[in-house]
Backbone as XML, in Angstrom:
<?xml version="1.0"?>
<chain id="A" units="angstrom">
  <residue number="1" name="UNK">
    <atom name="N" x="12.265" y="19.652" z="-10.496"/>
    <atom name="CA" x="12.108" y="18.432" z="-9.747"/>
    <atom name="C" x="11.842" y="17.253" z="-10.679"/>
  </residue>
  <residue number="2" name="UNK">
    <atom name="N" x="11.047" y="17.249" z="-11.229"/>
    <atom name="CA" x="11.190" y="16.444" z="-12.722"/>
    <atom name="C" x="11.924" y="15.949" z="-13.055"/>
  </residue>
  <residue number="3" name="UNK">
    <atom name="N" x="12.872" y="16.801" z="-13.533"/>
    <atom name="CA" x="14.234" y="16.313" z="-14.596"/>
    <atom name="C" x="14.936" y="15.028" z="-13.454"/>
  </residue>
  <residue number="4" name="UNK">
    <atom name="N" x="14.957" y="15.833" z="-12.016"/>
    <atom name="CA" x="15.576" y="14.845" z="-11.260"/>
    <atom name="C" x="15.029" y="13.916" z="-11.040"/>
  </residue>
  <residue number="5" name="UNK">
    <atom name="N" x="13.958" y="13.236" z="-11.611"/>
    <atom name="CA" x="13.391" y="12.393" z="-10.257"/>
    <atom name="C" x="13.786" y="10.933" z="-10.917"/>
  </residue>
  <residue number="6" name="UNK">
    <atom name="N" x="14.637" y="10.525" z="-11.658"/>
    <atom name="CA" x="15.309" y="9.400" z="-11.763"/>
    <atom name="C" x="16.667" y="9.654" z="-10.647"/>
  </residue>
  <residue number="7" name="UNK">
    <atom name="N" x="17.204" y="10.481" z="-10.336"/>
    <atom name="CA" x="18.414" y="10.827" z="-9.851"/>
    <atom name="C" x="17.918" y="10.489" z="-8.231"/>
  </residue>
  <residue number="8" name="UNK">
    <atom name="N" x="16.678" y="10.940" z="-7.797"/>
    <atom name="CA" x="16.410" y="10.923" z="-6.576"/>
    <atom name="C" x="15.266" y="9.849" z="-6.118"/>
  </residue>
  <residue number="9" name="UNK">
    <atom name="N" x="15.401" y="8.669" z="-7.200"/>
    <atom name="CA" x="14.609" y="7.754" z="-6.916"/>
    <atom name="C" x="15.389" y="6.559" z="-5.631"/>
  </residue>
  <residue number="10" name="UNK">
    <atom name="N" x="14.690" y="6.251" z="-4.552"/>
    <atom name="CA" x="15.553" y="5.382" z="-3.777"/>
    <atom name="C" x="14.399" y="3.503" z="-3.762"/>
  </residue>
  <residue number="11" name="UNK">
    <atom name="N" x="15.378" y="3.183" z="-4.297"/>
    <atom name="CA" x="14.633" y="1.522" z="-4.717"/>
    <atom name="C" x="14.394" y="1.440" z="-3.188"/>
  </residue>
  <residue number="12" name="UNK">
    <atom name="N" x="12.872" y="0.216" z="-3.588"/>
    <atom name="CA" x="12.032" y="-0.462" z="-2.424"/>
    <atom name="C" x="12.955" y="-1.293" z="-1.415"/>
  </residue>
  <residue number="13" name="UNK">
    <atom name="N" x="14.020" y="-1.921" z="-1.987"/>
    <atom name="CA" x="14.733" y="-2.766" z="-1.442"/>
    <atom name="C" x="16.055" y="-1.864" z="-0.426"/>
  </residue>
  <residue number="14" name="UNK">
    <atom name="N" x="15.771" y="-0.954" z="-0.823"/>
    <atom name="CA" x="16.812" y="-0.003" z="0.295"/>
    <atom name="C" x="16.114" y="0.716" z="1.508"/>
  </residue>
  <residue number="15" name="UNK">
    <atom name="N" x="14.895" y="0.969" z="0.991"/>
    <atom name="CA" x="14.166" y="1.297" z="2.020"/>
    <atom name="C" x="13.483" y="0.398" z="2.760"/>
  </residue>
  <residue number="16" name="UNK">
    <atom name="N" x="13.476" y="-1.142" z="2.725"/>
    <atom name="CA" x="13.505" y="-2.187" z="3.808"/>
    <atom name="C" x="14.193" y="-2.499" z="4.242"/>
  </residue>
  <residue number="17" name="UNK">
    <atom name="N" x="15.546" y="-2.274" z="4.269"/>
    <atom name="CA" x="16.970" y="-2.261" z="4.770"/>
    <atom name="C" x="17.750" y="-1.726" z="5.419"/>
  </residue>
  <residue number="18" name="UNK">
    <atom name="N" x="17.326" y="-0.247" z="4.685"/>
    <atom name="CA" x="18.329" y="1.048" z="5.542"/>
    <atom name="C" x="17.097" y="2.023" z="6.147"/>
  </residue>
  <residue number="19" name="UNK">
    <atom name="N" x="18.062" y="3.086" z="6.346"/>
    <atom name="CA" x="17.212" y="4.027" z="7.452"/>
    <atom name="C" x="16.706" y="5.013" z="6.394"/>
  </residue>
  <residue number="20" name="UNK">
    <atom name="N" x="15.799" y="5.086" z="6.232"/>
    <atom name="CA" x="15.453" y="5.996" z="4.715"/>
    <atom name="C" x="13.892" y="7.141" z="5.080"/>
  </residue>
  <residue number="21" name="UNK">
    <atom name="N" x="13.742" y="8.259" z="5.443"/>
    <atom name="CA" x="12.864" y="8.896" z="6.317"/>
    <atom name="C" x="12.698" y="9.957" z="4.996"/>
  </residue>
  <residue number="22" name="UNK">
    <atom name="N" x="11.185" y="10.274" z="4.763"/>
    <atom name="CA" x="10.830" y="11.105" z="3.906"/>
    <atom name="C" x="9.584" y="12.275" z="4.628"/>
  </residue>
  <residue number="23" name="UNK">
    <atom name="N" x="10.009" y="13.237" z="4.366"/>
    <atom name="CA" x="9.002" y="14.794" z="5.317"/>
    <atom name="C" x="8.483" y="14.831" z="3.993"/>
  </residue>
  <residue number="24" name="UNK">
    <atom name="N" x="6.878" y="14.979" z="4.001"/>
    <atom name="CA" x="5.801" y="15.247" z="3.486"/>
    <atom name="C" x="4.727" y="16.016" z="3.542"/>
  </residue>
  <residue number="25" name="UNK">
    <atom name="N" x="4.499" y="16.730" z="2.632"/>
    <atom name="CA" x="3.376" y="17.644" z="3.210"/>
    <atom name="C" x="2.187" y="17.201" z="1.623"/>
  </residue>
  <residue number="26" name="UNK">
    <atom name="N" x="0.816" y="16.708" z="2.831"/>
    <atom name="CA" x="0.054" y="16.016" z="1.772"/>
    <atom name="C" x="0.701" y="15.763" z="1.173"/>
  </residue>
  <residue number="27" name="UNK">
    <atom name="N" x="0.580" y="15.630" z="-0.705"/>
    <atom name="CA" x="1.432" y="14.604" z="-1.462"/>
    <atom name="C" x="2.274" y="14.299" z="-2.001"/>
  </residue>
  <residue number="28" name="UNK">
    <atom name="N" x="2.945" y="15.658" z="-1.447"/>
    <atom name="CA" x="4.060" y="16.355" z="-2.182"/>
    <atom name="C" x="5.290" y="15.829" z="-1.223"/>
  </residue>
  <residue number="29" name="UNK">
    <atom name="N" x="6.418" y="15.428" z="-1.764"/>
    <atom name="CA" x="7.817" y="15.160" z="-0.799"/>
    <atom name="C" x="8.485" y="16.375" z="-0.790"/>
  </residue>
  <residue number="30" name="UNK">
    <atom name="N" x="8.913" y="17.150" z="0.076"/>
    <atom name="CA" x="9.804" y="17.959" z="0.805"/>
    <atom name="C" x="11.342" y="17.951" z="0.783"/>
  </residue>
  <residue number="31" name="UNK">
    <atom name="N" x="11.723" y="16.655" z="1.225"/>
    <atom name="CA" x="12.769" y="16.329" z="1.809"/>
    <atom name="C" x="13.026" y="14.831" z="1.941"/>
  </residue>
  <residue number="32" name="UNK">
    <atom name="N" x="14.433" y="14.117" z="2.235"/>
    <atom name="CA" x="14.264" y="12.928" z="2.390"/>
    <atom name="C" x="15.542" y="12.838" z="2.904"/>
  </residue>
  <residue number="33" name="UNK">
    <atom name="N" x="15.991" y="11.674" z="3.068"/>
    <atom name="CA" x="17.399" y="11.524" z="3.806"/>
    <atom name="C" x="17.647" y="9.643" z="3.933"/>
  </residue>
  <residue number="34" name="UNK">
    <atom name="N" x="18.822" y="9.379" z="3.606"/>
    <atom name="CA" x="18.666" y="7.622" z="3.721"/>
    <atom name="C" x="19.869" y="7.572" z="4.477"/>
  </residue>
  <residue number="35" name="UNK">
    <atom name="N" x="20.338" y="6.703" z="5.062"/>
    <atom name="CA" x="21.447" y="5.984" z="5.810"/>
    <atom name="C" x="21.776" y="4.482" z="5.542"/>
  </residue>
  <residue number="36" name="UNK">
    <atom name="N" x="22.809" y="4.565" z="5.185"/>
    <atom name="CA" x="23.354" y="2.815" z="5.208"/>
    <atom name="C" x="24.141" y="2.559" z="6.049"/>
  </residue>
  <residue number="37" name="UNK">
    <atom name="N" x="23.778" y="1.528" z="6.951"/>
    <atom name="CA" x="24.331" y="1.706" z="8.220"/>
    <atom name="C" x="25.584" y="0.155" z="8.194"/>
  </residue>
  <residue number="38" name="UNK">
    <atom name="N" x="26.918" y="0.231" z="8.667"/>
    <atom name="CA" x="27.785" y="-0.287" z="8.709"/>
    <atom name="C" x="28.104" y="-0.364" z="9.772"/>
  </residue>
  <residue number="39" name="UNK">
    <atom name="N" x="28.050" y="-1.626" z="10.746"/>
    <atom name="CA" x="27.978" y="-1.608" z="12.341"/>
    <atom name="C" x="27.820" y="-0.417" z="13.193"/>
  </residue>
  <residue number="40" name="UNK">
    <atom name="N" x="28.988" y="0.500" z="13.587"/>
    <atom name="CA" x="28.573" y="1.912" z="14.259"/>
    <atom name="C" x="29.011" y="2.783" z="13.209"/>
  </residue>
  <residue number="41" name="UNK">
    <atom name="N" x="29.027" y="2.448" z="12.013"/>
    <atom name="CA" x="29.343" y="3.690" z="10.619"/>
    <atom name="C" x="28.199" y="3.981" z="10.021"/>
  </residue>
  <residue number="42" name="UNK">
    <atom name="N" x="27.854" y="4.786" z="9.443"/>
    <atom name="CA" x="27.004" y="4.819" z="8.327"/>
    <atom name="C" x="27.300" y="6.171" z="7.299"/>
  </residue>
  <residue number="43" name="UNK">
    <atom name="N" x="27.021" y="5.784" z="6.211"/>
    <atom name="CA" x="26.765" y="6.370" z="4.860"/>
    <atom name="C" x="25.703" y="7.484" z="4.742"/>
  </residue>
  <residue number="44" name="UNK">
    <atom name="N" x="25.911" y="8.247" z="4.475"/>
    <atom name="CA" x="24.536" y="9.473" z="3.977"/>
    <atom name="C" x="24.458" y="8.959" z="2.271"/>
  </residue>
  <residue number="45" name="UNK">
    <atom name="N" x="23.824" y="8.191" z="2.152"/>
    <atom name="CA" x="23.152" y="8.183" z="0.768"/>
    <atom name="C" x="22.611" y="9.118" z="0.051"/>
  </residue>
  <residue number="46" name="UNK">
    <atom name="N" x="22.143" y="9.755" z="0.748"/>
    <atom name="CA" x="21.259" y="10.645" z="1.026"/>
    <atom name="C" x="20.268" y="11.688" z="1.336"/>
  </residue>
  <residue number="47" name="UNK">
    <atom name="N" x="20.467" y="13.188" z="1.300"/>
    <atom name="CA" x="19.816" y="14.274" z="1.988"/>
    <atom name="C" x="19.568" y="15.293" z="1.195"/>
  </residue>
  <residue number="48" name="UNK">
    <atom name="N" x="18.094" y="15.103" z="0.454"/>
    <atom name="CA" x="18.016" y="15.738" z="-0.536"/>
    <atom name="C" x="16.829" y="16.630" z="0.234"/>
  </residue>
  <residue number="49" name="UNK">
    <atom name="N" x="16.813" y="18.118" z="-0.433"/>
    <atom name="CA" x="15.848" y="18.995" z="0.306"/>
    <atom name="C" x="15.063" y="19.668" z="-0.956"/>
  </residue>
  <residue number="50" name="UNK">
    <atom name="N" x="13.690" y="20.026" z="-1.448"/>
    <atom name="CA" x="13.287" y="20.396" z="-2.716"/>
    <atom name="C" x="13.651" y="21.998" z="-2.162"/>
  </residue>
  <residue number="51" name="UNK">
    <atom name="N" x="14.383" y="22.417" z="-3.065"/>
    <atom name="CA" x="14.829" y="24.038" z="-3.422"/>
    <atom name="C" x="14.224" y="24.619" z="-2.836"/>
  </residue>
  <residue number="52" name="UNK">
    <atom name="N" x="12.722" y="24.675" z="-3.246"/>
    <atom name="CA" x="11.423" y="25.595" z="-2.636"/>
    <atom name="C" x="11.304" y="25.432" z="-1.087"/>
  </residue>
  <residue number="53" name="UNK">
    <atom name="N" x="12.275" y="24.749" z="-0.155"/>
    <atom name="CA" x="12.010" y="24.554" z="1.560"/>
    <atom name="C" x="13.693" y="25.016" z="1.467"/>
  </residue>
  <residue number="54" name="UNK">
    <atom name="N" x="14.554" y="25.294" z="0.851"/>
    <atom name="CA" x="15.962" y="25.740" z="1.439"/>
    <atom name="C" x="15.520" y="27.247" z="1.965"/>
  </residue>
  <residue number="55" name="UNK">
    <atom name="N" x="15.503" y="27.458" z="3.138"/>
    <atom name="CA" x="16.045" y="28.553" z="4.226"/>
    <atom name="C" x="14.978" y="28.804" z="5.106"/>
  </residue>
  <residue number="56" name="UNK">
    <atom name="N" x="13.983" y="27.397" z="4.697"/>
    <atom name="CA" x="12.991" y="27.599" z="5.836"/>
    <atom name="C" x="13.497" y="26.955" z="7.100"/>
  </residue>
  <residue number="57" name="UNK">
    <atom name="N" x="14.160" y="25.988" z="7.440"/>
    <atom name="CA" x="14.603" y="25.171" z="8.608"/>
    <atom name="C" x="14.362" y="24.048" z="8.526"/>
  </residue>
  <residue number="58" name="UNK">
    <atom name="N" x="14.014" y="23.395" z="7.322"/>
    <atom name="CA" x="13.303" y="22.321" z="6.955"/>
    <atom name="C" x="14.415" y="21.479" z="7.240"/>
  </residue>
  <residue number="59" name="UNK">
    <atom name="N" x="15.441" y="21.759" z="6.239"/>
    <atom name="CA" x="17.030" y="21.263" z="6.419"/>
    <atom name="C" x="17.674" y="20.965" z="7.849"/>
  </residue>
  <residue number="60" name="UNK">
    <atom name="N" x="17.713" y="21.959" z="8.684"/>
    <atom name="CA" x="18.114" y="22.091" z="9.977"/>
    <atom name="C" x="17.253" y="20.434" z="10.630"/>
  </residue>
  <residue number="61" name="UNK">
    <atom name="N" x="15.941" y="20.944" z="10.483"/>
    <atom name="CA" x="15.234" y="19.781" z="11.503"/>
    <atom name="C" x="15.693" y="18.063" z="10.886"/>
  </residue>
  <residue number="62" name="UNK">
    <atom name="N" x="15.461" y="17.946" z="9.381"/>
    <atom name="CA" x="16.339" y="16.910" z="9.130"/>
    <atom name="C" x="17.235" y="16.483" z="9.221"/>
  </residue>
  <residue number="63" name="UNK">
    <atom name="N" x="18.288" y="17.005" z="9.656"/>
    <atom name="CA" x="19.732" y="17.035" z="9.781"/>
    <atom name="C" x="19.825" y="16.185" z="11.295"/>
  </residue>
  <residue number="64" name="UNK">
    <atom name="N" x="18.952" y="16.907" z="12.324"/>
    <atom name="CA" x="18.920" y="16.622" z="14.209"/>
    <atom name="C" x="18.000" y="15.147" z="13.529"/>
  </residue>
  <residue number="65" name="UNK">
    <atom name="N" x="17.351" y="15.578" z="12.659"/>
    <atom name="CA" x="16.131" y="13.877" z="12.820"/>
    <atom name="C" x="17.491" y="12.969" z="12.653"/>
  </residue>
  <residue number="66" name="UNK">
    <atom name="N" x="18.082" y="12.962" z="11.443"/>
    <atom name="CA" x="19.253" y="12.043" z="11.390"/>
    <atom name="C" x="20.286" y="11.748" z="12.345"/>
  </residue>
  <residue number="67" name="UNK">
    <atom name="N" x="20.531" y="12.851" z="13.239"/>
    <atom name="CA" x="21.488" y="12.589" z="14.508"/>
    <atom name="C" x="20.915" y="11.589" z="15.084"/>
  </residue>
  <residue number="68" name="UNK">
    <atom name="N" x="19.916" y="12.022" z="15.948"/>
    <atom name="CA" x="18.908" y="11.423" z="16.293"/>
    <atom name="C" x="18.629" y="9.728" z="15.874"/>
  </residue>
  <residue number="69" name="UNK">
    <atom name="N" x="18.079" y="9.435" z="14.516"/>
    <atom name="CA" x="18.083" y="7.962" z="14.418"/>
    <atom name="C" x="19.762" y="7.513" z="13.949"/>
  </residue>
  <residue number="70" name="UNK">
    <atom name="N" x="20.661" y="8.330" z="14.077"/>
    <atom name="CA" x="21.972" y="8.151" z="14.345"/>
    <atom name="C" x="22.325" y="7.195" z="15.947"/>
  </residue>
  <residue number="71" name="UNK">
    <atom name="N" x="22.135" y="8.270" z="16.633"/>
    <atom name="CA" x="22.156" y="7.899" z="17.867"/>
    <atom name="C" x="21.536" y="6.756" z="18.554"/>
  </residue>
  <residue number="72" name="UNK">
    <atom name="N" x="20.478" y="6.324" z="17.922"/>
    <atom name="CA" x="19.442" y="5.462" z="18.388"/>
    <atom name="C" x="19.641" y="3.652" z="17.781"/>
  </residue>
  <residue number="73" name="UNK">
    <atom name="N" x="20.870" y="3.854" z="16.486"/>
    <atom name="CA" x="21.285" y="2.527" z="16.231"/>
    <atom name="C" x="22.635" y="2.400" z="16.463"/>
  </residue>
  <residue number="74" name="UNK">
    <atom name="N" x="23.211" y="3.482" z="17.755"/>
    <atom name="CA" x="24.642" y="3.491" z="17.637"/>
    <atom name="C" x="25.249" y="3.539" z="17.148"/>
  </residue>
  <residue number="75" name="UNK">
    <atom name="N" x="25.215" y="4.296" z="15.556"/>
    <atom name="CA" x="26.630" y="4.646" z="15.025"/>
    <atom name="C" x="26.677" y="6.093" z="15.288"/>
  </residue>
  <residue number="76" name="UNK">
    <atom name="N" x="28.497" y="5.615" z="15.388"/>
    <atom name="CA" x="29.240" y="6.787" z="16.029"/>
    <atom name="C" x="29.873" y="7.953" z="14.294"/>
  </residue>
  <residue number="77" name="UNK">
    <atom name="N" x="30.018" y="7.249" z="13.895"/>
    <atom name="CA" x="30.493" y="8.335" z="12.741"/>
    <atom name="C" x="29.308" y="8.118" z="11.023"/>
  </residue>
  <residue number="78" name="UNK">
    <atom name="N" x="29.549" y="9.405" z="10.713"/>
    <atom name="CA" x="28.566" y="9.543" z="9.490"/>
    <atom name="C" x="29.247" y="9.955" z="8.564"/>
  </residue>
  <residue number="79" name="UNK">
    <atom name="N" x="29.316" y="9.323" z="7.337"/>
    <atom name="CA" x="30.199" y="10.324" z="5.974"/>
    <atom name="C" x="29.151" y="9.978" z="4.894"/>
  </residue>
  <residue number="80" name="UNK">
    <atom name="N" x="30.150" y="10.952" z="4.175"/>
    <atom name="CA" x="29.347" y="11.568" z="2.904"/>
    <atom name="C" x="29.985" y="12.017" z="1.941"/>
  </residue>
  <residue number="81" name="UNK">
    <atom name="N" x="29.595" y="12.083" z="0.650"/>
    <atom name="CA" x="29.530" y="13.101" z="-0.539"/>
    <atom name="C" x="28.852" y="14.308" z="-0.976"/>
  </residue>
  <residue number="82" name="UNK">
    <atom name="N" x="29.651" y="15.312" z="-0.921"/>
    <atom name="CA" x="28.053" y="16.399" z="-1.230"/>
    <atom name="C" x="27.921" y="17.071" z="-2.382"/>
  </residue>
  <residue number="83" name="UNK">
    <atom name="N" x="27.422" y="17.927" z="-2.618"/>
    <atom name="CA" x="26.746" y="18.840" z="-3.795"/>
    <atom name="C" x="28.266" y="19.411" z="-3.263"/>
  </residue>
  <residue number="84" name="UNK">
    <atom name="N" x="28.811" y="20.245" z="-4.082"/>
    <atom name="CA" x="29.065" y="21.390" z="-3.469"/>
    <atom name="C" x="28.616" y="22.577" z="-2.932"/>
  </residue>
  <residue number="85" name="UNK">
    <atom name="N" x="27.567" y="22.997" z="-3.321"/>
    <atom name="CA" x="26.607" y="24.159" z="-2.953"/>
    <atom name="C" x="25.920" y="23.950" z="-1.437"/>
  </residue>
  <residue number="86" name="UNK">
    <atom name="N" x="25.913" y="22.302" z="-1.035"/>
    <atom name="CA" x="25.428" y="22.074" z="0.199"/>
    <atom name="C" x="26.893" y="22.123" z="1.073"/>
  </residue>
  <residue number="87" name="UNK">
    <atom name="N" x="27.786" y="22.038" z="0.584"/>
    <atom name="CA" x="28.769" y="22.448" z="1.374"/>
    <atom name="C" x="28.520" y="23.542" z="2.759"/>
  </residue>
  <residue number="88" name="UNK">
    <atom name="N" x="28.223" y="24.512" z="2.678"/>
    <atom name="CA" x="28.245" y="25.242" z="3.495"/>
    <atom name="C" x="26.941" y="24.715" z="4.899"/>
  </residue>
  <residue number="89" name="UNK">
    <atom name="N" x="26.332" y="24.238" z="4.070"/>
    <atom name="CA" x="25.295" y="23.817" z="5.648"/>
    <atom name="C" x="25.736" y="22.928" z="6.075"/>
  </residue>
  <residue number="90" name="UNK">
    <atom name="N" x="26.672" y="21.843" z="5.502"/>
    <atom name="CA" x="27.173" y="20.657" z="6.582"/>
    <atom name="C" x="28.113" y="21.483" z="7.444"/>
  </residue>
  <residue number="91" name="UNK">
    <atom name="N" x="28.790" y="21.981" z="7.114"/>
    <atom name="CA" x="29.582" y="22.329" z="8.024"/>
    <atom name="C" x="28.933" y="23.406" z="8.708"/>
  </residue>
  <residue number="92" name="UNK">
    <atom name="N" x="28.223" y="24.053" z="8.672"/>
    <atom name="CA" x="27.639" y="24.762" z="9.680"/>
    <atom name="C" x="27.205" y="24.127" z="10.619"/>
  </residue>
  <residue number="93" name="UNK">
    <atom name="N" x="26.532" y="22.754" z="10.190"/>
    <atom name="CA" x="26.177" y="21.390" z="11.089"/>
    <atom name="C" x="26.846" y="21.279" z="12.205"/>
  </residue>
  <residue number="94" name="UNK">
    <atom name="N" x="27.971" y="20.860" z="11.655"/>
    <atom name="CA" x="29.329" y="20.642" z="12.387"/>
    <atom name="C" x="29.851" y="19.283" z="11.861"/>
  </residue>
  <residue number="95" name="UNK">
    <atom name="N" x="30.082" y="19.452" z="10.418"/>
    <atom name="CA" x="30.511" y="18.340" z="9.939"/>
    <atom name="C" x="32.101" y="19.019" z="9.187"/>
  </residue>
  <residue number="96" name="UNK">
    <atom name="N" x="32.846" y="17.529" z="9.279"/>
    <atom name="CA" x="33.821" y="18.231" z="8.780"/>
    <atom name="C" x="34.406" y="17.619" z="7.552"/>
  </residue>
  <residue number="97" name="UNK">
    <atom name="N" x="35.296" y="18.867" z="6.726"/>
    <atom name="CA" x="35.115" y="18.089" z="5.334"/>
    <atom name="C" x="36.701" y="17.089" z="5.669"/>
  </residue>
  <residue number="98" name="UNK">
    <atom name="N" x="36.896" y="16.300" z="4.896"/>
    <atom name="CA" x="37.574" y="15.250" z="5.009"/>
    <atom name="C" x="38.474" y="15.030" z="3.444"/>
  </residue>
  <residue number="99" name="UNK">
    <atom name="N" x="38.028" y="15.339" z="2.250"/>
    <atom name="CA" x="39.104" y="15.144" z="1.549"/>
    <atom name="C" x="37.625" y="15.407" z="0.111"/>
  </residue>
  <residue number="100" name="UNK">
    <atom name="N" x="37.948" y="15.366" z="-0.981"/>
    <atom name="CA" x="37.464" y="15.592" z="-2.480"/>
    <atom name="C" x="37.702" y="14.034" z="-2.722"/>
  </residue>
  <residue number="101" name="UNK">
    <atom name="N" x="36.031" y="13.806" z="-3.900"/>
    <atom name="CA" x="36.625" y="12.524" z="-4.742"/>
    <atom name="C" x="35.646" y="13.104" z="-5.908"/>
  </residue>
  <residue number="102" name="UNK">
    <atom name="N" x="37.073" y="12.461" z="-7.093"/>
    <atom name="CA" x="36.761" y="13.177" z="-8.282"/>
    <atom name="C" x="35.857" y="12.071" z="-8.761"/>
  </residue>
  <residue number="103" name="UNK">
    <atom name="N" x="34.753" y="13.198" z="-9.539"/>
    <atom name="CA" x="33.770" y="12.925" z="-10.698"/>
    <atom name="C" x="33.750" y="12.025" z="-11.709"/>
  </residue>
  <residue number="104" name="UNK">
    <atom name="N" x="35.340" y="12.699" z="-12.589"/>
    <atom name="CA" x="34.920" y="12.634" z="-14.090"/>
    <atom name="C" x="34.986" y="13.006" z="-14.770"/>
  </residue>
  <residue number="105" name="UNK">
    <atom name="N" x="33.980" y="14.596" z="-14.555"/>
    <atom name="CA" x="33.161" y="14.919" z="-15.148"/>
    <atom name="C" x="33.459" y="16.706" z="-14.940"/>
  </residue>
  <residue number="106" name="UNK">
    <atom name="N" x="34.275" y="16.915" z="-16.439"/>
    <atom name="CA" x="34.431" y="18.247" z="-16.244"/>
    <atom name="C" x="35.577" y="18.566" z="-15.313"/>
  </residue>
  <residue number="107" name="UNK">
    <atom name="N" x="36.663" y="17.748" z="-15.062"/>
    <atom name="CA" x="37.123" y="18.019" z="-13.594"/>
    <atom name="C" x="36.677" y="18.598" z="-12.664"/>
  </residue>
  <residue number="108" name="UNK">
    <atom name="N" x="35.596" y="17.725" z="-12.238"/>
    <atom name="CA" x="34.355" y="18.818" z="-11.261"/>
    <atom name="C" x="34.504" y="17.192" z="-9.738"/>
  </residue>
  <residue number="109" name="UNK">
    <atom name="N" x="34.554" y="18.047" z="-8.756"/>
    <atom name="CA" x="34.590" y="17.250" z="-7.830"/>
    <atom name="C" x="33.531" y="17.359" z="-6.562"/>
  </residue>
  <residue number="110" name="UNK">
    <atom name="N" x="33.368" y="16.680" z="-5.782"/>
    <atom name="CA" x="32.564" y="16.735" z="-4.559"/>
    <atom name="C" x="33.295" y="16.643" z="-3.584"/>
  </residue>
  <residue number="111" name="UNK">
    <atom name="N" x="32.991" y="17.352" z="-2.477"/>
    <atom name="CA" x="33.329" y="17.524" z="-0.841"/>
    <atom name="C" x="33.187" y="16.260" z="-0.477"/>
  </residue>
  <residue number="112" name="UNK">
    <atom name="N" x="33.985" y="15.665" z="0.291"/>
    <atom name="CA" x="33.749" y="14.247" z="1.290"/>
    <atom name="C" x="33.458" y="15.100" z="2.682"/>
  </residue>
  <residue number="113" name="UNK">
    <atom name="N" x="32.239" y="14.413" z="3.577"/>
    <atom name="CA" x="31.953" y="15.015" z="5.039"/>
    <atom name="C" x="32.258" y="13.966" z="5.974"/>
  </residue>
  <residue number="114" name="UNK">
    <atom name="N" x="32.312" y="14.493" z="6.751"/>
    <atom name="CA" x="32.404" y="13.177" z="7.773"/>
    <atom name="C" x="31.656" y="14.015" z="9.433"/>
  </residue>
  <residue number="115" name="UNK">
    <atom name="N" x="30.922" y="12.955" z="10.087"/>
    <atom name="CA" x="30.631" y="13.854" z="10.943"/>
    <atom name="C" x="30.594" y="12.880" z="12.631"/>
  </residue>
  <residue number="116" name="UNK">
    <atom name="N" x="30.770" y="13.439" z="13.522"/>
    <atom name="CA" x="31.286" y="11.987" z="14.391"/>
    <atom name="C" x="29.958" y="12.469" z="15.034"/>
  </residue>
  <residue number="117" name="UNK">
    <atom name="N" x="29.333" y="11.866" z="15.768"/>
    <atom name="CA" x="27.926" y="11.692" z="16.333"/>
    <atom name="C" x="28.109" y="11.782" z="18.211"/>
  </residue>
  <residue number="118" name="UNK">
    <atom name="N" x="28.143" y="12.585" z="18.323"/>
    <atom name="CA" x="28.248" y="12.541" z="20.477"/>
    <atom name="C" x="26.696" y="12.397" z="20.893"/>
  </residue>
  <residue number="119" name="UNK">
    <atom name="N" x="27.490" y="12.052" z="22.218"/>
    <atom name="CA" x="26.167" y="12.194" z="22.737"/>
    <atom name="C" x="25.279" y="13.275" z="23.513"/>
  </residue>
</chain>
């Protein structure tokens, strides 16, 4: 968690702006998740889970929290970039993948998600 925590730093000025929700237990962060919201679009900036909470449900409940303040500023569709390794829980979600955008780096690429929001 360390090594990352320049990678998973989210500036003050985004979190007075966008939708940016962090699960905490005492002082320790868990989980977090941001949204940049584009009239009824928005961006997953966002949805990082610390290793040590993957397969508790921690993930799951963040995922509905985000529908949820999805739903509540009216946007209808959500996309994204992912890990690849998180691949498999978006779409278990019910997100669907939408196309690769390359890295760079290693010819190593990321999943694009996209996920449409009902009601």
């Amino acid at each position: 968690m360390k090594e990352c925590e320049l990678l998973l730093h989210v500036p003050s000025d985004r979190i007075a702006k966008d939708h940016v929700y962090v699960v905490e237990d005492g002082a320790s962060v868990m989980g977090f998740y941001s949204l940049i919201q584009t009239q009824n679009q928005a961006w997953l900036e966002d949805f990082f889970l610390d290793p040590e909470f993957i397969g508790a449900g921690l993930g799951k409940r963040m995922w509905y929290h985000m529908v949820s303040v999805a739903k509540s500023h009216f946007i209808e569709k959500i996309e994204w970039e992912s890990d690849p390794n998180a691949a498999p829980f978006y779409e278990w979600m019910g997100a669907t993948k939408i196309g690769d955008t390359a890295t760079g780096v290693n010819q190593r690429s990321l999943p694009k998600f996209q996920y449409i929001v009902s009601d």
